[in-house]
C-alpha positions as a LaTeX table, in Angstrom:
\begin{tabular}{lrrr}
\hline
Residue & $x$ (\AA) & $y$ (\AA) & $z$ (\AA) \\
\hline
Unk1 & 0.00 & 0.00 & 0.00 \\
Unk2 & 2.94 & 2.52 & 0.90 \\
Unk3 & 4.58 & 1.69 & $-2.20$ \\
Unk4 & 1.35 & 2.58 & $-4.38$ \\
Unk5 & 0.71 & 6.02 & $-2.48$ \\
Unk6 & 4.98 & 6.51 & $-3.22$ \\
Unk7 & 3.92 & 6.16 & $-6.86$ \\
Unk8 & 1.22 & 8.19 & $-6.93$ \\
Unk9 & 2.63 & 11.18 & $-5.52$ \\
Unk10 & 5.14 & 10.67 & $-7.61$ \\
Unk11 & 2.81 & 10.53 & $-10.56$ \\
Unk12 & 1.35 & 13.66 & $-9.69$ \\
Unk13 & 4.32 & 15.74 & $-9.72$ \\
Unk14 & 5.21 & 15.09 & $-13.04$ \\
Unk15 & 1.81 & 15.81 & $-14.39$ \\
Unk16 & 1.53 & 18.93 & $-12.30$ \\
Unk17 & 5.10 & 20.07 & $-12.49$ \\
Unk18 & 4.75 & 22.03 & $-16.11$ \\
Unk19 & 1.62 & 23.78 & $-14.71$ \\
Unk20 & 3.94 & 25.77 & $-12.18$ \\
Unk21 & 5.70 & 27.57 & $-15.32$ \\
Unk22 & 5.56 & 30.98 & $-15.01$ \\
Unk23 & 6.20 & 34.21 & $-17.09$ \\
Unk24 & 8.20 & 37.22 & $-15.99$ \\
Unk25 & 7.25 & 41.12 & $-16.89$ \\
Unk26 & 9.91 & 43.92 & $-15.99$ \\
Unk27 & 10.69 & 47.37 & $-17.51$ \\
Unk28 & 14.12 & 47.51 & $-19.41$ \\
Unk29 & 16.68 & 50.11 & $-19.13$ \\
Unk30 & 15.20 & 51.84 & $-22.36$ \\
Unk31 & 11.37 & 51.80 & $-20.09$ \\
Unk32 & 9.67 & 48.57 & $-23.12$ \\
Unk33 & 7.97 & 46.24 & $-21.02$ \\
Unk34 & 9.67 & 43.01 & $-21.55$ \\
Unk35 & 8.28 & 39.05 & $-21.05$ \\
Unk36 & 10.28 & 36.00 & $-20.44$ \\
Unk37 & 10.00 & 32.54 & $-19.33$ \\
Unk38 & 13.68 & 32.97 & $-17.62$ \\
Unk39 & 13.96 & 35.53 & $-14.48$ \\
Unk40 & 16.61 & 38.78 & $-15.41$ \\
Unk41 & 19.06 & 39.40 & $-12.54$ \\
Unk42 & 19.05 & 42.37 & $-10.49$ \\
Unk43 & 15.47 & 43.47 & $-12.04$ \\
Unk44 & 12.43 & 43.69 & $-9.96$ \\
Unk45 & 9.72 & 41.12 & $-12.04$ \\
Unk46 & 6.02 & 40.81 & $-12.04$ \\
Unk47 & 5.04 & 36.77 & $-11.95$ \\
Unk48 & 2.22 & 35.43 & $-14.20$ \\
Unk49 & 1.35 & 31.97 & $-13.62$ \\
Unk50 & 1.15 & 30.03 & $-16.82$ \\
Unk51 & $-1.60$ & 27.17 & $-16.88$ \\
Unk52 & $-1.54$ & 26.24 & $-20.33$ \\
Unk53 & 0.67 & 27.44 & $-23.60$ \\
Unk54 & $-2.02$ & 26.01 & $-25.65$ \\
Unk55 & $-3.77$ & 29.23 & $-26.65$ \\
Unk56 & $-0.77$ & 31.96 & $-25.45$ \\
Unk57 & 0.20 & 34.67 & $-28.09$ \\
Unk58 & 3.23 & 36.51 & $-27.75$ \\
Unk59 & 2.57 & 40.26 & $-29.21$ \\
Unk60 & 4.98 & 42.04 & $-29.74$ \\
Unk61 & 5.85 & 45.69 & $-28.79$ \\
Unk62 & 5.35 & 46.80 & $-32.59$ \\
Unk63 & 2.25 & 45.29 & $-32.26$ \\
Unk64 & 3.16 & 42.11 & $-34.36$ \\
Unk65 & 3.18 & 38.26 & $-33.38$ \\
Unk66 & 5.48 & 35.79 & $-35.38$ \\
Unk67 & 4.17 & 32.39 & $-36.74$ \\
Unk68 & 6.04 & 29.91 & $-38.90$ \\
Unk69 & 4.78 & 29.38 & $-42.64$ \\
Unk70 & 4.60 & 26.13 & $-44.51$ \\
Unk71 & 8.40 & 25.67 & $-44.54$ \\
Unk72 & 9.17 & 26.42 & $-40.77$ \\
Unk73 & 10.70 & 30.05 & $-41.17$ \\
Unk74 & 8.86 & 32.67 & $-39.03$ \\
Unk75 & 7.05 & 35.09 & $-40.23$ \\
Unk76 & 5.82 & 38.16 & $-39.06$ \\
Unk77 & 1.86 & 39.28 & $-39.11$ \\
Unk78 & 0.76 & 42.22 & $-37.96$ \\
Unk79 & $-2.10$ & 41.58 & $-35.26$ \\
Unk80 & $-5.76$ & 43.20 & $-35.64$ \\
Unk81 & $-8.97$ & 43.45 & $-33.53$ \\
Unk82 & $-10.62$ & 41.04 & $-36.63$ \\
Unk83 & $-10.68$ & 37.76 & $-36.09$ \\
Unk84 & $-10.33$ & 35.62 & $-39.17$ \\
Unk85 & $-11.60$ & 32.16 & $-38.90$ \\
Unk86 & $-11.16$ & 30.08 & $-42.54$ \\
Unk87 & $-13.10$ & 26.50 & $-42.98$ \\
Unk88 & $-11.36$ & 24.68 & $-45.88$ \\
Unk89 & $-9.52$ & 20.97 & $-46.91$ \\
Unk90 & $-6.55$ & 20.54 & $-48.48$ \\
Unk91 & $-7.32$ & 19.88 & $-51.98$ \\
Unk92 & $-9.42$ & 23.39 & $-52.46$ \\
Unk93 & $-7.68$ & 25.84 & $-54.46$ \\
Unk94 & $-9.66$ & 28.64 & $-53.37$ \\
Unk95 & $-8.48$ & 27.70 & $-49.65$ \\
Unk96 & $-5.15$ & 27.72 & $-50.74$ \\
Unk97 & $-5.10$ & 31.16 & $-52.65$ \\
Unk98 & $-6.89$ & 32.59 & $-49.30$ \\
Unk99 & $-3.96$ & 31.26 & $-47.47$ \\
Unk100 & $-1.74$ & 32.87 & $-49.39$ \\
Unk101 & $-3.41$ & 35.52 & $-49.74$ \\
Unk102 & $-3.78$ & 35.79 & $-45.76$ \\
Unk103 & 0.00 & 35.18 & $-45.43$ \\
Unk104 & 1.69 & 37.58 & $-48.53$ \\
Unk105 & $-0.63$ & 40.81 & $-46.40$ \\
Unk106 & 0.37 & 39.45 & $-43.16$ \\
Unk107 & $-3.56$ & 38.59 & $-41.79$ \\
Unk108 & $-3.51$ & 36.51 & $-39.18$ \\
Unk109 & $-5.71$ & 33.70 & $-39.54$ \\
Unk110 & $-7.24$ & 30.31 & $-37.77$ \\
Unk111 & $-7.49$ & 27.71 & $-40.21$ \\
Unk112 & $-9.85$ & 24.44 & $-39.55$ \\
Unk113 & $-9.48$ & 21.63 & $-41.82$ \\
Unk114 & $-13.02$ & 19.80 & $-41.84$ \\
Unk115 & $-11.01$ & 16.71 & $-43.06$ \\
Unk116 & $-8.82$ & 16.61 & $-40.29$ \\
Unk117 & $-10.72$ & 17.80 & $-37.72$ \\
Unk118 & $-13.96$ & 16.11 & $-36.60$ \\
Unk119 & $-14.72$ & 18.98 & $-34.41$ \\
Unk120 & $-14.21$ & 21.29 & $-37.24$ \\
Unk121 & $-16.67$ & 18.82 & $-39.53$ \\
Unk122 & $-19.23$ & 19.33 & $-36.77$ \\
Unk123 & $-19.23$ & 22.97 & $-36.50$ \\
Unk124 & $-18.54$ & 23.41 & $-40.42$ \\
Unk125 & $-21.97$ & 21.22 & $-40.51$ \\
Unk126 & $-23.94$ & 23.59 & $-37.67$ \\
Unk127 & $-23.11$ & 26.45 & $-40.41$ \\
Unk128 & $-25.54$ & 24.44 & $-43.04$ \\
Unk129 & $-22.38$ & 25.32 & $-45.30$ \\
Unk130 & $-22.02$ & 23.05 & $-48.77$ \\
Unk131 & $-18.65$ & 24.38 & $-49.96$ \\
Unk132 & $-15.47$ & 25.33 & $-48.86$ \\
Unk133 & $-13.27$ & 28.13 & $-47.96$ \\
Unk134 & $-16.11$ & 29.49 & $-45.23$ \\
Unk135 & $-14.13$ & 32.47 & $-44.16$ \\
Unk136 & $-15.61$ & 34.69 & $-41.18$ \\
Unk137 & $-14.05$ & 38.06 & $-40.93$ \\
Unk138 & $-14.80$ & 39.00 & $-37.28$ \\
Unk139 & $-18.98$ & 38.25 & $-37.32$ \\
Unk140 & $-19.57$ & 38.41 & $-40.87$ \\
Unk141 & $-19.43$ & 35.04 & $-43.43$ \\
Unk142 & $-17.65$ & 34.72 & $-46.51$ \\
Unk143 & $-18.20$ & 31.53 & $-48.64$ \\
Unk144 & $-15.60$ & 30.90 & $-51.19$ \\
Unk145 & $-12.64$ & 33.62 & $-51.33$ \\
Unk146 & $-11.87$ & 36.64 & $-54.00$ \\
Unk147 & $-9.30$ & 38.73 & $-52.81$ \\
Unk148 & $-11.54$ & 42.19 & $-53.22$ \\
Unk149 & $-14.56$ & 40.73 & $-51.28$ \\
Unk150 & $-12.48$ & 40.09 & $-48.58$ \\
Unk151 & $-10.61$ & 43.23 & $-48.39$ \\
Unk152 & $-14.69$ & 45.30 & $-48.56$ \\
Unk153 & $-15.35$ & 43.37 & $-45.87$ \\
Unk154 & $-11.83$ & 43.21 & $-44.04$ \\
Unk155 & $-11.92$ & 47.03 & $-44.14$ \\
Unk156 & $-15.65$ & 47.25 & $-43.18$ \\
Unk157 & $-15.33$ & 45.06 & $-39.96$ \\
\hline
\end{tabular}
């Protein structure tokens, strides 16, 4: 019995342990608020506790987040208050000419593929849509992609 309860704690600190990660904040010597997972020396820090990195974005302080492309190098996007939420598969060309489109003017974007994603099938379904790319640009719907519909609407939003 002592031998199972030794396990168990020890279990449970090594699914718990990564949920103790935390994030730093502190003012450089130039006054940019900074963020790192690693505490500065001699530099009084604020503490965030982490829970999940699941969902974090880093923005940056030219209001810009990195994200790699297809290949693995980073790019850099400039963020918005729209939200741009594309339904698509892999074998649409109109999804992948939104893509690029999305990534050449730096739009940040969620992508679901209803192929891979039964989740994404299910809500794709809830939509009653019968095509892909379903692009929503903040609350408004887009079915299939032109590159000057988006941008009236883009702008509008």
């Amino acid at each position: 019995m002592q031998k199972n309860k030794f396990m168990l704690v020890i279990l449970l600190q090594i699914v718990f342990y990564p949920s103790l990660a935390g994030i730093y904040k502190w003012k450089d010597a130039n006054g940019v608020t900074q963020y790192s997972d690693v505490k500065p020396d001699n530099v009084s820090v604020e503490t965030f506790e982490i829970q999940s990195y699941q969902n974090v974005t880093v923005i940056n302080s030219d209001n810009s987040f990195q994200e790699p492309d297809e290949n693995g190098n980073k790019r850099k996007y400039l963020t918005r208050p729209k939200r741009v939420i594309m339904y698509s598969t892999t074998w649409c060309g109109y999804c992948k000419k939104a893509k690029k489109y999305f990534r050449k003017n730096r739009i940040a974007f969620t992508e679901y593929d209803i192929e891979k994603s039964e989740s994404a099938k299910r809500r794709y379904k809830k939509l009653g849509a019968t095509g892909v790319p379903v692009i929503f640009i903040g609350k408004k719907r887009m079915n299939g992609f032109s590159a000057e519909r988006f941008n009236s609407i883009y702008k509008k939003e």
